[in-house]
C-alpha positions in Angstrom: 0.0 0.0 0.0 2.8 2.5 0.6 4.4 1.8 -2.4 1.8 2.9 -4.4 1.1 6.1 -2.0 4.4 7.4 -2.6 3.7 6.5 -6.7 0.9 8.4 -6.6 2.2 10.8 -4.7 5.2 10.5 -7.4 3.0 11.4 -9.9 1.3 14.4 -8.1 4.6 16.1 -8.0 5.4 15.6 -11.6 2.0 17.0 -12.4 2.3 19.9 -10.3 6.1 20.0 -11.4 4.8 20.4 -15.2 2.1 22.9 -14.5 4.5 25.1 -13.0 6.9 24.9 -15.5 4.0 25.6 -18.4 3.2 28.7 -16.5 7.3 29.7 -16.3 7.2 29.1 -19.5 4.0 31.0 -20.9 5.0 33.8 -18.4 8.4 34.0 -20.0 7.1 33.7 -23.4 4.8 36.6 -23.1 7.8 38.5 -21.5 9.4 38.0 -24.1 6.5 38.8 -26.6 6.1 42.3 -24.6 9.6 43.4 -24.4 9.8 42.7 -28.4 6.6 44.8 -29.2 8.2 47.4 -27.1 11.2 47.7 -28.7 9.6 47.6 -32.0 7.0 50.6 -30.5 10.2 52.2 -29.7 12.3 52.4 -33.2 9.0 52.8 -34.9 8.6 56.3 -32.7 12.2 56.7 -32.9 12.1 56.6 -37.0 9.0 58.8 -37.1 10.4 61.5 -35.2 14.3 61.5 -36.1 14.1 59.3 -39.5 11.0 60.0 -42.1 7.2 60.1 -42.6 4.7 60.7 -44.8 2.8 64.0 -45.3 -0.1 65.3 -47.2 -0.2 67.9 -49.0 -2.6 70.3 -48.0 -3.7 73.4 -51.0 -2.6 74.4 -54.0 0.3 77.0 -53.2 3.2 73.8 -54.8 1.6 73.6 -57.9 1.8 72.7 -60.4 4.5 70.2 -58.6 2.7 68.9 -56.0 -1.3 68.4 -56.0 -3.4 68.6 -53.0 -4.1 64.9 -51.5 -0.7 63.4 -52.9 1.4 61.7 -50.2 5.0 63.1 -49.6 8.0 60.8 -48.2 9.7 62.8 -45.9 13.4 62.5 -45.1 13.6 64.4 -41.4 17.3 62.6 -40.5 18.6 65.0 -43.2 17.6 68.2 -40.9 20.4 66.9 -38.8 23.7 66.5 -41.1 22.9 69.4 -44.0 21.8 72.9 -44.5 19.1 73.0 -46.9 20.1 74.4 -50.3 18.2 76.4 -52.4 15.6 74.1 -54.5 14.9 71.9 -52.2 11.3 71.5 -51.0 11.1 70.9 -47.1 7.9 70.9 -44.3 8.4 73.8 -42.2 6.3 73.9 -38.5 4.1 76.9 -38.3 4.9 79.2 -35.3 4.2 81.9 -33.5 5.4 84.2 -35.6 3.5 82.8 -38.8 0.2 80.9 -38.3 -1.9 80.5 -41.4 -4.5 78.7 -39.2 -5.6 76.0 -41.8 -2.5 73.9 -41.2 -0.1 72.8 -38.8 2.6 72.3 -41.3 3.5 73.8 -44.6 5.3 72.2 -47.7 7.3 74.9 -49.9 10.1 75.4 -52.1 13.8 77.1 -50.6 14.4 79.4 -53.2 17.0 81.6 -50.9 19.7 80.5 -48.0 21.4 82.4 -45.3 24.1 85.0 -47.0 21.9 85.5 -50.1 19.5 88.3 -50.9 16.5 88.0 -52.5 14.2 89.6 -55.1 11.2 89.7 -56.8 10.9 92.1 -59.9 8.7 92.3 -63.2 7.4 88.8 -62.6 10.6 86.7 -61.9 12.9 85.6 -59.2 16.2 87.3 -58.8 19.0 86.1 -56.4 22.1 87.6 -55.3 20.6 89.9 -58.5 21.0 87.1 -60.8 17.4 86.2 -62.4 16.5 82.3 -61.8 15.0 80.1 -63.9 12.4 78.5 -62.3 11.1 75.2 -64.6 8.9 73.9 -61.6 6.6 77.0 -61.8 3.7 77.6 -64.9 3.4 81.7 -64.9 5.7 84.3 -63.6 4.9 86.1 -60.3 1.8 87.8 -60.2 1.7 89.1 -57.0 3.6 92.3 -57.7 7.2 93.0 -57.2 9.2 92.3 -53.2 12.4 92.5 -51.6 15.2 93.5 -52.4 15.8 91.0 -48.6 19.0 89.7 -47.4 18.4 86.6 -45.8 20.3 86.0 -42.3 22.3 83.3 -41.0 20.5 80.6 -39.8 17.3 81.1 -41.9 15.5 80.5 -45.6 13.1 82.5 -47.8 10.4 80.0 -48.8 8.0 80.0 -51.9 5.1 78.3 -53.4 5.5 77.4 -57.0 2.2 78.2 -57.5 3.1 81.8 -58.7 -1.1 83.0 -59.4 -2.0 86.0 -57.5 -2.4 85.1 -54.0 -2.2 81.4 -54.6 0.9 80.8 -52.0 1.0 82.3 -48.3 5.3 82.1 -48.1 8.2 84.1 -47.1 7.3 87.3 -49.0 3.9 87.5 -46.6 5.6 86.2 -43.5 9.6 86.8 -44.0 12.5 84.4 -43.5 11.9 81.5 -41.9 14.6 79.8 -39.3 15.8 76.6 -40.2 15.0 75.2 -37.1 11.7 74.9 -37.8 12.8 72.8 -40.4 10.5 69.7 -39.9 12.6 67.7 -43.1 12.8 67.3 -47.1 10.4 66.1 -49.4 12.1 63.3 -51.5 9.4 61.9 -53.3 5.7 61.4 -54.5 4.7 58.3 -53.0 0.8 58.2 -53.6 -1.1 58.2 -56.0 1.3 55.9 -57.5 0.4 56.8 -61.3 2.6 60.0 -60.1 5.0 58.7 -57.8 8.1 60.7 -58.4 11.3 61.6 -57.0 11.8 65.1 -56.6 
């Protein structure tokens, strides 16, 4: 009779032995599933704040280069390592000193950098008083004649390359804007994809 007490009793302690393994090991598996999704939650905020992102263009002041409801790929890590150069379209943050109110952001085109001075005269963009040929825009300014402005250090003059009378609220309505406020470059057109295009 005792032999097959301390069998049973044996077999208790195995069973008991395995169920608290199976919940070690479920407890350590979802550990494990946790800490992953964290880290993942991590580099996904990490990218989206540091890296890149997408953004929608809001209006018609890029036109004829960028139409409202397309989707821009955003390359933010570049704020970080370069200047931007004159050309390049970025997203700039609204802020105290400029809010249009519609929009958070705004998507224009750097047309002047830090050291340069800028004009607007009989319709066309001069710069350093060298008139610029602008192929991204489909009329000549029509919203009358500004500057001449020197742009200072640490800043850009912005434009829309929709050049229509009072199509683009930009640097000649609200001045030069700090780079700081930078939020990154537009590389590309990413949706729709019948116009996906670098840029």
């Amino acid at each position: 009779m005792s032999f097959f007490v301390s069998r049973n009793e044996t077999n208790k302690a195995t069973a008991q032995y395995k169920q608290e393994a199976e919940s070690k090991s479920f407890t350590h598996e979802l550990w494990d599933w946790t800490k992953s999704i964290l880290v993942a939650l991590l580099v996904v905020i990490l990218v989206h704040q540091f890296g890149f992102n997408l953004s929608t263009v809001r209006g018609n002041s890029m036109q004829p280069t960028l139409q409202e409801g397309e989707w821009l790929f955003v390359n933010k890590a570049i704020t970080y390592f370069k200047a931007p150069k004159r050309g390049e379209i970025v997203i700039i943050k609204e802020s105290e000193d400029f809010t249009l109110a519609q929009h958070l952001f705004l998507v224009k085109r750097v047309v002047a950098v830090s050291g340069d001075e800028v004009q607007g005269r009989a319709g066309f963009l001069y710069i350093n008083g060298v008139k610029i040929e602008e192929p991204y825009t489909d009329t000549p300014i029509q919203d009358g004649d500004f500057g001449p402005t020197q742009i200072g250090q640490g800043n850009v003059f912005v434009m829309g390359d929709n050049r229509h009378a009072a199509a683009s609220a930009d640097s000649r309505r609200f001045g030069a804007v700090p780079t700081s406020l930078i939020q990154g470059r537009a590389e590309c057109i990413v949706w729709p994809l019948a116009v996906a295009a670098g840029l």
